[in-house]
C-alpha positions as CSV (number, residue, x, y, z in Angstrom):
1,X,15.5,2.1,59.9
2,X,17.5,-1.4,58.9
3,X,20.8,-2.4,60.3
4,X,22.1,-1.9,56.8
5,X,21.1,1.9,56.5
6,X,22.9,2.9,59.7
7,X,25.3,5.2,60.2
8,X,28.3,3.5,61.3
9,X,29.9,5.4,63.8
10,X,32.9,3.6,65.7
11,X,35.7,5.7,66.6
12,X,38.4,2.8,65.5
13,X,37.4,3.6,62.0
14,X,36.4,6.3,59.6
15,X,32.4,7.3,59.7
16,X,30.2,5.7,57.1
17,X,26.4,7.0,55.8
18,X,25.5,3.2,56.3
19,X,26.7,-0.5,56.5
20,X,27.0,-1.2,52.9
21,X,30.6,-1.7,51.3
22,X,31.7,-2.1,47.5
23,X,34.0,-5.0,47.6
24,X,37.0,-4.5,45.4
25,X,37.2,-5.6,42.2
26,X,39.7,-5.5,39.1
27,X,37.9,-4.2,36.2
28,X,41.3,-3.2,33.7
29,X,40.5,0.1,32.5
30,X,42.8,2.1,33.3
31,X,44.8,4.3,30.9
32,X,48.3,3.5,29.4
33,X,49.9,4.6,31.6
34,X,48.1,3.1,34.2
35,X,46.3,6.0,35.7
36,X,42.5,6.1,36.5
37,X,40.4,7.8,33.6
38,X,37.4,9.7,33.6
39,X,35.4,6.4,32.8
40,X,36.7,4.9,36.2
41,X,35.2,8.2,38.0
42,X,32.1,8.1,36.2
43,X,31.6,4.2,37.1
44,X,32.5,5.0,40.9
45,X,30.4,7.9,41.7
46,X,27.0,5.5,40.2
47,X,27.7,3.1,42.9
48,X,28.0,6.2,45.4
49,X,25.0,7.4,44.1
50,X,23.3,4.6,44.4
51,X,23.8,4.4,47.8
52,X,26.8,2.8,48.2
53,X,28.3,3.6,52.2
54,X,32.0,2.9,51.6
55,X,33.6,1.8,47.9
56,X,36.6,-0.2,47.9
57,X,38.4,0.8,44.7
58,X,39.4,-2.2,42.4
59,X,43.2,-3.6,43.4
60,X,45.8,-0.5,42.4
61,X,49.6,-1.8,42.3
62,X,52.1,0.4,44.8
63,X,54.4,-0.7,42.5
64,X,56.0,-2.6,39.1
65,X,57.4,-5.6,41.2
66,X,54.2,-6.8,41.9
67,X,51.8,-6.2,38.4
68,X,50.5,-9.3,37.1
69,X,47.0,-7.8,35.3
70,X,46.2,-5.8,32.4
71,X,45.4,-2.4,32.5
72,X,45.3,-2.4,36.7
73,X,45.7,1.2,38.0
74,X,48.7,1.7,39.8
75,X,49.7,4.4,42.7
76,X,53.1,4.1,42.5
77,X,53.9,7.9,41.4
78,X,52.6,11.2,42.1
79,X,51.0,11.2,38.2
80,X,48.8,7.9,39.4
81,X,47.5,9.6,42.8
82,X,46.4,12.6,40.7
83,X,45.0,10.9,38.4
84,X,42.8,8.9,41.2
85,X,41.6,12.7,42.6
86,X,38.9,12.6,40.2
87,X,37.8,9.6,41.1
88,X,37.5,10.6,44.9
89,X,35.9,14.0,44.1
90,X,33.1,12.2,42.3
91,X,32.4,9.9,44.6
92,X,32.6,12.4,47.6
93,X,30.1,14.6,45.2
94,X,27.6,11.5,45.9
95,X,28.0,11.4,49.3
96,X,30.3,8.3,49.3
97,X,33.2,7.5,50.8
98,X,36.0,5.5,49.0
99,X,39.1,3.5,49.7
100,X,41.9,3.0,47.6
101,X,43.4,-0.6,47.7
102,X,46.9,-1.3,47.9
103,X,48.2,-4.5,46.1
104,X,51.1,-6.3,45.7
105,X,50.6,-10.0,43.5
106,X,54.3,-11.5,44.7
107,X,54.4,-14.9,43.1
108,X,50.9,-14.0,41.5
109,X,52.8,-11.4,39.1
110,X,54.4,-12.4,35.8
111,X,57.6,-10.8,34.1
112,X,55.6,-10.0,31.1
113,X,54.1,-7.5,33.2
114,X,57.3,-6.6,35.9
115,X,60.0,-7.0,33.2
116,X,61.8,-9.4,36.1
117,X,61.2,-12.8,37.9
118,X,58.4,-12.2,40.8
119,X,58.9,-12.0,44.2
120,X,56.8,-13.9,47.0
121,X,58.1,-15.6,50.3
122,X,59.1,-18.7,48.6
123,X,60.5,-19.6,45.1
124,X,58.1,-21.8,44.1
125,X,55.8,-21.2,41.6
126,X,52.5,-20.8,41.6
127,X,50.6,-23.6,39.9
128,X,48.5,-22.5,36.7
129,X,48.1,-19.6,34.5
130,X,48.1,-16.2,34.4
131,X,44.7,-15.6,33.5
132,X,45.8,-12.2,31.9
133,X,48.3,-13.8,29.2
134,X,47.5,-17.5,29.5
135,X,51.4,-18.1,30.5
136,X,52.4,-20.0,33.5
137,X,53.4,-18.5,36.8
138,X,57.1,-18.0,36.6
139,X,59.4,-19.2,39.3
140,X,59.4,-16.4,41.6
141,X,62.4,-15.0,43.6
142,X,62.1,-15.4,47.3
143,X,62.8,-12.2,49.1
144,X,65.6,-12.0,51.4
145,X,65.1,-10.4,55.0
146,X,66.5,-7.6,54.4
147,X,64.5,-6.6,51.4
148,X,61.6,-6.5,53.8
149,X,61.1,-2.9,54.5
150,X,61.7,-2.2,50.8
151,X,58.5,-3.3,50.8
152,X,56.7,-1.9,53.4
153,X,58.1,1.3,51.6
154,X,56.2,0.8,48.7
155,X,53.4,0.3,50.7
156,X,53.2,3.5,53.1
157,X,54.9,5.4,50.3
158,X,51.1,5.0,48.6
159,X,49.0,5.0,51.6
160,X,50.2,8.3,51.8
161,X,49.4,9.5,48.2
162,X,46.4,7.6,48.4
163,X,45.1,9.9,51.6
164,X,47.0,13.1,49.9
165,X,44.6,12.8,46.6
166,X,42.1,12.7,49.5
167,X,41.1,8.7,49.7
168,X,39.2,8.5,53.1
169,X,41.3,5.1,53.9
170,X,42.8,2.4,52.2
171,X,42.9,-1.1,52.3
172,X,45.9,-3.5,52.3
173,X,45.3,-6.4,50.1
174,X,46.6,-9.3,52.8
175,X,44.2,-12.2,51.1
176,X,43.9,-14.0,48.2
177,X,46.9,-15.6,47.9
178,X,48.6,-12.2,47.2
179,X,51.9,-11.4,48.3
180,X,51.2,-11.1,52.2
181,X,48.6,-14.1,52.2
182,X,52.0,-15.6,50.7
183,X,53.6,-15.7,54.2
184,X,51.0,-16.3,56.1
185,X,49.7,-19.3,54.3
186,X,51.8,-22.1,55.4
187,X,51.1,-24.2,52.2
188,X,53.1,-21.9,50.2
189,X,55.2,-20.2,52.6
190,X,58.6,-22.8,53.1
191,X,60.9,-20.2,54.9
192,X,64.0,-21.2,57.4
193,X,64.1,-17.4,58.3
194,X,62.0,-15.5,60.5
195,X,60.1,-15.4,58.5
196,X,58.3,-19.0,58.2
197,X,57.8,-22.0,60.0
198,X,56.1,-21.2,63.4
199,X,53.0,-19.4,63.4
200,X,54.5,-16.1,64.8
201,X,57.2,-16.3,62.2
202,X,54.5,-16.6,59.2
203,X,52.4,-13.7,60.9
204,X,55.4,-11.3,60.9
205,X,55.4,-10.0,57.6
206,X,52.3,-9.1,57.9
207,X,52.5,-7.4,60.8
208,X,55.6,-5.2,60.1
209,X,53.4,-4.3,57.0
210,X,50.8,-2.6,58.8
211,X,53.4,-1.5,61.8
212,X,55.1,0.6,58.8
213,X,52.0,1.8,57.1
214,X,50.2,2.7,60.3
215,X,53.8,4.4,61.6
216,X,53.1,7.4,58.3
217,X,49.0,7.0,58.1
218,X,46.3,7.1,61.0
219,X,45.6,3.5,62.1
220,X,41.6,4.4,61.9
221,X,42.4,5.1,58.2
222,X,43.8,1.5,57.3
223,X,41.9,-1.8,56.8
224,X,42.8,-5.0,55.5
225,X,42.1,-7.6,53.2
226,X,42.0,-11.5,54.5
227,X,40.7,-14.5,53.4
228,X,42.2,-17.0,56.0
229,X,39.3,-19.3,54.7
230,X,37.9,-20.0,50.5
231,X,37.3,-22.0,47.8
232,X,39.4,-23.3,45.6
233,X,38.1,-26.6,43.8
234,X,37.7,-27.4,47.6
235,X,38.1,-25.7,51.1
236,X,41.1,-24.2,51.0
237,X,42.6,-22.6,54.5
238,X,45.5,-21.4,56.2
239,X,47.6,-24.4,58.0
240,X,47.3,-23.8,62.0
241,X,44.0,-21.6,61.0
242,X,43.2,-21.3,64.8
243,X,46.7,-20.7,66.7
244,X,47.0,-17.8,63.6
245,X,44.0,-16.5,64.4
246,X,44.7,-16.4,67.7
247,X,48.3,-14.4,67.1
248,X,47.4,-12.7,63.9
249,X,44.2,-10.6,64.6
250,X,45.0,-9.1,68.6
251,X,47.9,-8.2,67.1
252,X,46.5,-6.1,64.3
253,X,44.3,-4.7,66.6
254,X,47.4,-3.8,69.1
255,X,48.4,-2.0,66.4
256,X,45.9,0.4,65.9
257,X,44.0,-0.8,62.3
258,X,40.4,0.6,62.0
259,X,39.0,-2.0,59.8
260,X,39.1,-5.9,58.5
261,X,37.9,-7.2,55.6
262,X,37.4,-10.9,55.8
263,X,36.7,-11.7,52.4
264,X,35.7,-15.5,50.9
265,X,36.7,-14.9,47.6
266,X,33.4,-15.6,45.7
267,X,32.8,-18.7,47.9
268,X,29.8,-19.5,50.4
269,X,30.0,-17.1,53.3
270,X,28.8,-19.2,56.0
271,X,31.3,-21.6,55.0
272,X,34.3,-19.7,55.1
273,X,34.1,-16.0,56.0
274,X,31.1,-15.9,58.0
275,X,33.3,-18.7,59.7
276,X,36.2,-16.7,60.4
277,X,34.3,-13.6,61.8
278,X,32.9,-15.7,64.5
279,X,36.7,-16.7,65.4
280,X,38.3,-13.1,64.7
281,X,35.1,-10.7,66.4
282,X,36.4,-11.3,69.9
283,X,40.0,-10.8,69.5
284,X,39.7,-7.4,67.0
285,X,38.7,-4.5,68.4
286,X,37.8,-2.2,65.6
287,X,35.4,-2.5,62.8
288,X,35.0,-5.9,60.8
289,X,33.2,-6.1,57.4
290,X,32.5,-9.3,55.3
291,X,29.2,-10.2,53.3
292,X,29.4,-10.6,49.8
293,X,27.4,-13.5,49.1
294,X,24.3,-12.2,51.1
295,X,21.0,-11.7,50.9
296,X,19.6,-8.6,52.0
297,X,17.8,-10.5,54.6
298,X,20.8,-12.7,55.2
299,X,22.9,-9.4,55.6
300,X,20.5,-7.6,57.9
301,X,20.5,-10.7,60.4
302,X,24.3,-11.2,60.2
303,X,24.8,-7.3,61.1
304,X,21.9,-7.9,64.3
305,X,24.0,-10.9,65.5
306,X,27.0,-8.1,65.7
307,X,29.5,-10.4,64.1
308,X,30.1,-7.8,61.7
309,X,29.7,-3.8,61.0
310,X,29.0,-3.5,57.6
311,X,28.3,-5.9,54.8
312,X,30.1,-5.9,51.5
313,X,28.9,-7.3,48.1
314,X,31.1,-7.9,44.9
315,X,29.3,-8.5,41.9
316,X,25.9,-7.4,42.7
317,X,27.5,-3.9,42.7
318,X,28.9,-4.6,38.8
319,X,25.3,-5.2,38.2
320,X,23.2,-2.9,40.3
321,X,25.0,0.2,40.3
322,X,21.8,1.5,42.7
323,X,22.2,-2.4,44.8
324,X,21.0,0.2,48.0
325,X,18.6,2.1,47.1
326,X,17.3,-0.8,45.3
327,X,17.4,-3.1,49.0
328,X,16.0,-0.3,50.0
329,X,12.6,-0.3,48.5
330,X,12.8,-3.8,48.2
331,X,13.7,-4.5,44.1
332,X,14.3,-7.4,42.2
333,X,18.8,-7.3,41.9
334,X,19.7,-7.4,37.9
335,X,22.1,-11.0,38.4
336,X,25.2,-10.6,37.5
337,X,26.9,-11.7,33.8
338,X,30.1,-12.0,33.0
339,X,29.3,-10.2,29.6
340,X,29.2,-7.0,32.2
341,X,32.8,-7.3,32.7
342,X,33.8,-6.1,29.4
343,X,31.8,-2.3,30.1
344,X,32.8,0.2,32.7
345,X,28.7,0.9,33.3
């Protein structure tokens, strides 16, 4: 038996058939309304079918404030959890076991899409385009303390749908540059409050995020999306990368999450996230998953070194719908095109 078709079996986290993760990723097909269709089940339950351990669901919006992408599923009402049922009863028909990740864009938004300016922890806005109406990032509105737990709220208010449709976990979208990641990261975070400055005060939103979710959900059915570490036309890192580290992830673990995800963001692993596991592995206590740019070889060594639990791939999943079984017997992977972006298949 590989490392990769093990059971994983760690009581800080939900049980998984193996170590092999779909990573999320936006796909905008959802419905009108923004509720997952019988399209989005169907595409789901392949990759659970093929083998997939644990599939993290593309980013799904807890709510208006924070949409910036076309046709992104939300989970913001009880019609958008139902919706998703179908979705988890396929997969679970595979054998699979699937995450629904919560996300919040702050500053990454656009009012075309929220009908208001954005918020973030800073009004200063983001430089570039929205990639989904080629307009620039507004100027955003920077949240005031007390609006804090509003958001939080939005937050554990879909965790819980998420696990009533019958999710098996979800995932907290912290990286990226999304709204969390826009605390944390000192380079666009320019609070006076408690919020900013030191590198407890940049850590706290984050914190209180999961100290609210985790307070209505089971802590072994929460994980969470970083990416201290990527590329962006460069190496592009958290200020103080180490002393957060070092406050940020015992903390989490304090708290009771079950999983991390330390995601690179399309970038070369061993240069940024298999970098940050090596940091974070000793101070988390529950179960850590990373990957995506991996070889099957590459992954099977990085999950005997113990750095990591499971491995997750992105894009390889888009184009191998069966990427385990075909690791498995040791098949040529279909690269991935962006022409299979356009195609729920």
């Amino acid at each position: 038996m590989t490392m990769l078709s093990k059971p994983l079996e760690n009581p800080a986290f939900i049980a998984l058939r193996n170590r092999t993760v779909m990573s999320a990723m936006s796909r905008s097909f959802a419905d009108a309304e923004r509720c997952a269709t019988d399209e989005m089940a169907a595409y789901y339950a392949r990759r659970a079918a093929g083998g997939a351990g644990l599939i993290l669901t593309e980013g799904t919006l807890i709510h208006a404030s924070g949409d910036g992408w076309v046709n992104a599923p939300y989970i913001a009402e009880a019609k958008h959890a139902d919706a998703w049922r179908k979705v988890v009863d396929a997969v679970h028909a595979e054998g699979g076991a699937i995450a629904c990740q919560l996300w919040h864009m702050g500053r990454i938004s656009h009012a075309d899409f929220t009908g208001d300016a954005p918020v973030s922890s800073t009004n200063r806005a983001a430089a570039g385009v929205n990639r989904q109406n080629n307009k620039p990032y507004g100027e955003p509105r920077a949240l005031e303390a007390h609006e804090m737990p509003t958001i939080y709220g939005y937050f554990a208010d879909a965790a819980e749908r998420a696990l009533d449709a019958g999710f098996d976990a979800v995932e907290l979208h912290m990286g990226h540059g999304y709204l969390p990641d826009q605390f944390m990261d000192g380079q666009v975070n320019d609070r006076t409050d408690q919020y900013g400055g030191s590198v407890e005060n940049r850590c706290r939103f984050a914190l209180e995020l999961v100290e609210a979710v985790t307070a209505r959900v089971p802590g072994s059915k929460v994980m969470a999306r970083i990416s201290p570490s990527r590329m962006m036309g460069g190496l592009y890192e958290w200020p103080d990368l180490d002393a957060m580290i070092a406050h940020l992830i015992p903390a989490l673990s304090q708290l009771g999450l079950g999983a991390l995800d330390v995601s690179c963001a399309n970038s070369p692993y061993h240069e940024t996230a298999g970098r940050m596991v090596r940091k974070i592995r000793p101070l988390f206590d529950g179960v850590i998953v990373a990957g995506a740019s991996l070889s099957a070889d590459e992954a099977e060594a990085e999950l005997a070194s113990g750095m990591v639990d499971a491995i997750t791939w992105g894009r390889a999943f888009i184009a191998n719908p069966d990427l385990v079984q075909k690791i498995e017997q040791g098949q040529e992977l279909t690269p991935f095109d962006d022409a299979m972006r356009s195609t729920l298949v």
